[in-house]
MARKE-112153 format. One record per residue (C-alpha): x, y, z. Coordinates in steps of 0.2 Angstrom, whole numbers, padded with zeros to 4 digits, always signed. Layout:
<sites>
XYZ/...
</sites>
This chain:
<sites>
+0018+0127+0044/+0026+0124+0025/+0018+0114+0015/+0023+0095+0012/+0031+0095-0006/+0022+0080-0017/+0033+0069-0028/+0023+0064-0044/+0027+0049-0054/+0026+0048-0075/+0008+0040-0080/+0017+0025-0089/+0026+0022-0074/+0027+0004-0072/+0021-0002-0053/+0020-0020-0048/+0026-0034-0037/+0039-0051-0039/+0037-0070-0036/+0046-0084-0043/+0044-0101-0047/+0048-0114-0036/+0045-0101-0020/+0026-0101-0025/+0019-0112-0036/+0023-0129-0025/+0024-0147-0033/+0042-0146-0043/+0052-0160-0043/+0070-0152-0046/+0087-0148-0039/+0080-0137-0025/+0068-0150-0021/+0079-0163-0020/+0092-0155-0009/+0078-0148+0003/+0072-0168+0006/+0092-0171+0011/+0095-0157+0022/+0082-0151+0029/+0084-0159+0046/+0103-0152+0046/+0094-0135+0042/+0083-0137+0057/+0096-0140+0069/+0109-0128+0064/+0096-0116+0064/+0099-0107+0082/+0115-0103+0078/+0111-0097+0062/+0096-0084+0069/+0097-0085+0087/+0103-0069+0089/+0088-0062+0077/+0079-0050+0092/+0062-0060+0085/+0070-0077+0089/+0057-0081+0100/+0044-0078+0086/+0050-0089+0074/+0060-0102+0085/+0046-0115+0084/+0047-0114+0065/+0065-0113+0060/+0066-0127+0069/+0055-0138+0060/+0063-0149+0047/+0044-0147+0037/+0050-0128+0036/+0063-0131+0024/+0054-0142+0010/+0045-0132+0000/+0031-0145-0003/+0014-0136-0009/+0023-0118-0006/+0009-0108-0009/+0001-0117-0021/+0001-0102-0035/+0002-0118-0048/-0016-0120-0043/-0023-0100-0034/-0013-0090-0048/-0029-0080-0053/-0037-0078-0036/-0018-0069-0032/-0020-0062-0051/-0036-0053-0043/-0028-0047-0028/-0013-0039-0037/-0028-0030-0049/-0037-0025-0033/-0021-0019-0028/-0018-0007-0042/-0002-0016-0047/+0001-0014-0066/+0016-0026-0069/+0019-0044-0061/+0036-0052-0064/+0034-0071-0064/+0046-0084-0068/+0045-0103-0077/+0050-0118-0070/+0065-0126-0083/+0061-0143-0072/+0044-0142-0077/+0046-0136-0096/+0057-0150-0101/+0056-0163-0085/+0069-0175-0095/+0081-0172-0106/+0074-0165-0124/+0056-0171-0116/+0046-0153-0118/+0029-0152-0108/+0016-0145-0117/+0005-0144-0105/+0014-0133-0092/+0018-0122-0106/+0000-0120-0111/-0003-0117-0091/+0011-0106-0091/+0002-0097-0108/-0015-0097-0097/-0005-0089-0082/+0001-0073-0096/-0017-0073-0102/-0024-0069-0088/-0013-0057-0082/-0017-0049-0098/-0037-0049-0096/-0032-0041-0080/-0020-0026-0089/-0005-0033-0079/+0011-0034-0088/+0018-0048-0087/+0040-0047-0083/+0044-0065-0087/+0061-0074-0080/+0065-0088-0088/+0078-0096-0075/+0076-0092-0056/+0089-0103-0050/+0079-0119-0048/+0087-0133-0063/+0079-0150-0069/+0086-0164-0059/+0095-0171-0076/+0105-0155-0077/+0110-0154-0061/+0116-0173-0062/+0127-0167-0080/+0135-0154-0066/+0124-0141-0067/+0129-0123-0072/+0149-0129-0070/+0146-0139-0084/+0148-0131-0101/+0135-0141-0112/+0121-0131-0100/+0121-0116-0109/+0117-0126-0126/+0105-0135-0116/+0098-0118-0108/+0099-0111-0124/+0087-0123-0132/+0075-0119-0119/+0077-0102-0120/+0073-0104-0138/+0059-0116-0135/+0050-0102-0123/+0052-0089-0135/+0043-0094-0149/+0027-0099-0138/+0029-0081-0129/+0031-0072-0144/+0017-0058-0146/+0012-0062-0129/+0026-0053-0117/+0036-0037-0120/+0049-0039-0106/+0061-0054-0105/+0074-0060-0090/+0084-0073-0093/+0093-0076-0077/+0090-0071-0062/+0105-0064-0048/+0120-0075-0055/+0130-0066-0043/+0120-0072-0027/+0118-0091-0035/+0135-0091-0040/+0142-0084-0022/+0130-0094-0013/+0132-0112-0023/+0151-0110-0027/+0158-0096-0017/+0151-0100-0001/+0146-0117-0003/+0128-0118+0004/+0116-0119-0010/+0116-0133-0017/+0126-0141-0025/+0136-0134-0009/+0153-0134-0020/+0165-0122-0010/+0176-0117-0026/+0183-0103-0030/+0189-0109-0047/+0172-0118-0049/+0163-0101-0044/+0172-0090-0061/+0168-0105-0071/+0149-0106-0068/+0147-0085-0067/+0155-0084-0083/+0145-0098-0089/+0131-0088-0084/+0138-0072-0093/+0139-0084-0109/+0121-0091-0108/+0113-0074-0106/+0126-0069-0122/+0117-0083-0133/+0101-0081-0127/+0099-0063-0128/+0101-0068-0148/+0092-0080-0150/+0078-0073-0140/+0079-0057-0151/+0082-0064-0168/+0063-0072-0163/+0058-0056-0161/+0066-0039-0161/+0050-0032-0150/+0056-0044-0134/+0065-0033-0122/+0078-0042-0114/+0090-0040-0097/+0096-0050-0084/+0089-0046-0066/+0107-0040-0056/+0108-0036-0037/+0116-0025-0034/+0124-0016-0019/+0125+0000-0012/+0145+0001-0005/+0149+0016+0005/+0163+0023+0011/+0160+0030+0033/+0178+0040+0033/+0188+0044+0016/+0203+0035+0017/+0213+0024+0005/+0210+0008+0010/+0192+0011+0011/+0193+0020-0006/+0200+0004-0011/+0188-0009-0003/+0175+0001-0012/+0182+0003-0027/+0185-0019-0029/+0167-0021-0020/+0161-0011-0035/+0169-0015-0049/+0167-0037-0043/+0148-0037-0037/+0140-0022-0045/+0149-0018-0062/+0157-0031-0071/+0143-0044-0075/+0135-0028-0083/+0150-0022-0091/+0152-0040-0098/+0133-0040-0103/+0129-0020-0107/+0127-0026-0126/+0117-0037-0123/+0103-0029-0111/+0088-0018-0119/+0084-0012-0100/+0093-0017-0084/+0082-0026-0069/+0088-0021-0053/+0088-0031-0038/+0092-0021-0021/+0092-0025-0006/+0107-0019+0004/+0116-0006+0008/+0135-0011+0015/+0145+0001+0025/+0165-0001+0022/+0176+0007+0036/+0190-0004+0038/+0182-0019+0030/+0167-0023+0025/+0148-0024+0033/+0151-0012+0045/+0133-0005+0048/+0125+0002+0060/+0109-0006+0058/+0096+0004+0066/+0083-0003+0060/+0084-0022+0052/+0072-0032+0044/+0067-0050+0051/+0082-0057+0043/+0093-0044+0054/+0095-0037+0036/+0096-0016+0039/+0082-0006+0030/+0091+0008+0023/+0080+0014+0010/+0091+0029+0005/+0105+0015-0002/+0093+0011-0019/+0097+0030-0023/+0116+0029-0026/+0113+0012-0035/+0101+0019-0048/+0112+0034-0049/+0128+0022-0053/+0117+0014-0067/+0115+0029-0076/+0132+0029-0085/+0125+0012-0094/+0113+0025-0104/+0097+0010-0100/+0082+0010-0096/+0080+0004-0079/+0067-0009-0068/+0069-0013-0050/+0064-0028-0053/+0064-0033-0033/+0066-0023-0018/+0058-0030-0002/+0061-0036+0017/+0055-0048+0027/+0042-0041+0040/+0029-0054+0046/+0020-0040+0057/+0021-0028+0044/+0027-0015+0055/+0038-0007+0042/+0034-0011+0027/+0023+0003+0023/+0039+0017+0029/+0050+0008+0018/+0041+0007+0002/+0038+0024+0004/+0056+0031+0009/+0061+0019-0004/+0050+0024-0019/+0055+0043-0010/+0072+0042-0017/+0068+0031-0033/+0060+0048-0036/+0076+0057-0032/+0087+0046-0045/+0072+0049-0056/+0073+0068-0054/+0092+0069-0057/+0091+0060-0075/+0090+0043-0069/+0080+0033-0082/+0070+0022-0071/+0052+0015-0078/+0046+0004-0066/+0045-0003-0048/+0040-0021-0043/+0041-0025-0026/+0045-0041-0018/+0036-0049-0015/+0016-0051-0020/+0015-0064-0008/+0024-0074+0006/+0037-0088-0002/+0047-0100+0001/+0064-0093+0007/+0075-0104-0002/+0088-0112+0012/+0078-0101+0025/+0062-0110+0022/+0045-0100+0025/+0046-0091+0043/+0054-0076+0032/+0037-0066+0029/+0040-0054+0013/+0021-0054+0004/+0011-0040+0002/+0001-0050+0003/+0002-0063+0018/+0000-0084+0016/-0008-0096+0030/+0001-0111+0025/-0008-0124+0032/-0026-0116+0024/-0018-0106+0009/-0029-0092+0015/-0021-0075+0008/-0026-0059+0018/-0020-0042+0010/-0007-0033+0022/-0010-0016+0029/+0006-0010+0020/-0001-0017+0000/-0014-0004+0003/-0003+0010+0005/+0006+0004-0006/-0008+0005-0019/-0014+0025-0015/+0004+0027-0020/-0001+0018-0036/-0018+0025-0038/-0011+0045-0034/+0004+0042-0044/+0012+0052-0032/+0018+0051-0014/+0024+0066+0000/+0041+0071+0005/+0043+0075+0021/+0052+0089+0030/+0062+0076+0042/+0060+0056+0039/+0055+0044+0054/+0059+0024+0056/+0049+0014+0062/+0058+0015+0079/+0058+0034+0078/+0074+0039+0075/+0078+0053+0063/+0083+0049+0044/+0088+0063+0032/+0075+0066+0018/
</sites>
């Protein structure tokens, strides 16, 4: 029998896990807040038609259907537990934690800055320090203080000065303290999903109004990337972008085409707006999207709980359409939801497998953090969605480690993970290596 060929990752590699704000830390009074109290009963109830036809329905029926699912209220608590899940990401090997602060909590009013959550947010740093984590700190996770979103939010011009004096504000105090720096987090999903789509809130379905608050977006990260740097050259600064692997089933025209606009709209031009403005890009991926004649044409053999497909292979071709930017590069998140952790371990592995690959073929890639560290509050999905390495009882805040974090941390600890001569899902069937 051949021997199994071993894949071995660079020393100062950069492993780690993802969490954001108002997802975990519980207690925040902003827009999210707000719009979960008003709609989380309309949630509840459109909620069969939304996930009926999920093949774990009848797991997660009883909670998706719970008005109390879709307000966050306590989350997880992290405001309070941050250093008992700080041990737990140490024991897990993990060497980098990205993290984000709450604006609403920063500055609760208008020009009103708390100095007291920034000194806990300084404490949270610290002690990721004292445990040789590195911190990645994101300064806006979509959440915005309820004063902002009452001026119109990110539609409103007069944000970006407003975000920019935060920005500022936040600098200073982390100065010395962090290295790595993102500003915003996916203004593609908030600006499809707020403006585009219409159902985050403020639920605005506007085309017009979705190019105004992207390119607001683009303009706010512009300034801030200045000011942040002008405090100190040593910050390295990026957005986190997710992006999309688009491929093409048979090679005709109009599929040539479709790929060629998905591309160039979702995947490229934020960064070719931004790629002078970014000392490393962040990469968020997620999904691979199969274009044969229109779009979302997947097979889905194998899907996450949120009917998302697990293609692991996709995060390849998306690093390798980063490397014309000449950046370094950070998945910054790359998950699933998987509440019986069936197939997390196979797809950090088949993932990290062709992170490898890109890495191997000149990609510039320093660093994986996976999403997430533990279970969160899943935005307009509330918290049935499962995507912790580590997983959270919410009525006790119990946290139990997952069998897949472990694997996940021999990968860590070896530096190094096997390729295999043929690839297995979780349901058996055959994936090229």
């Amino acid at each position: 029998m051949p021997r199994q060929k071993i894949f071995y990752f660079k020393k100062n590699f950069l492993w780690g896990a993802s969490i954001s704000s108002h997802q975990t830390e519980g207690g925040n009074l902003n827009d999210w807040s707000v719009w979960e109290k008003r709609n989380a009963k309309r949630l509840s109830r459109e909620a069969v038609e939304k996930f009926g036809r999920l093949k774990n329905w009848h797991q997660i029926k009883k909670e998706a259907e719970d008005s109390k699912n879709y307000i966050s209220g306590r989350a997880c608590d992290f405001w309070h537990k941050y250093r008992d899940d700080f041990d737990l990401a140490k024991s897990l090997e993990l060497k980098a934690l990205r993290l984000s602060i709450e604006w609403s909590r920063i500055e609760p009013q208008k020009g009103i800055f708390d100095e007291k959550a920034i000194k806990h947010y300084l404490r949270m740093i610290k002690a990721l320090r004292k445990r040789d984590i590195e911190p990645f700190i994101t300064l806006w996770h979509w959440s915005l203080p309820p004063w902002i979103s009452k001026m119109g939010g990110w539609k409103n011009p007069k944000t970006i000065n407003y975000f920019c004096r935060y920005v500022k504000k936040m600098s200073q105090h982390l100065k010395g303290k962090v290295k790595f720096i993102t500003t915003i987090n996916e203004p593609e999903i908030y600006t499809s999903s707020s403006y585009f789509y219409g159902v985050w809130p403020p639920q605005e379905k506007n085309f017009f109004s979705y190019l105004k608050v992207l390119n607001n977006l683009i303009r706010a990260h512009e300034k801030s990337h200045k000011i942040i740097k002008k405090i100190s050259p040593r910050f390295k600064v990026s957005i986190a972008k997710n992006n999309v692997y688009f491929a093409v089933e048979k090679n005709s025209f109009l599929n040539r085409f479709l790929k060629w606009l998905a591309d160039w709209w979702w995947n490229f031009y934020i960064l070719n707006r931004l790629k002078n403005h970014l000392d490393f890009i962040g990469l968020n991926h997620y999904f691979h999207n199969l274009i044969n004649n229109g779009y979302n044409r997947n097979e889905n053999k194998v899907v996450s709980d949120l009917g998302f497909e697990l293609y692991p292979q996709s995060i390849y071709y998306t690093l390798k359409d980063l490397k014309k930017y000449k950046k370094p590069i950070y998945v910054t998140e790359n998950g699933l939801a998987d509440s019986n952790d069936s197939k997390r371990s196979w797809y950090i592995k088949e993932v990290l497998r062709s992170v490898h690959r890109a890495i191997h073929e000149g990609v510039d890639v320093r660093g994986y953090l996976h999403w997430s560290l533990i279970d969160n509050f899943e935005w307009d999905k509330g918290f049935w969605p499962r995507f912790g390495l580590i997983e959270v009882d919410y009525h006790t805040l119990e946290r139990r480690t997952r069998p897949s974090a472990y694997e996940y941390a021999k990968i860590i600890n070896d530096r190094a993970i096997l390729r295999p001569h043929k690839v297995a899902s979780p349901q058996g069937t055959l994936i090229e290596a």
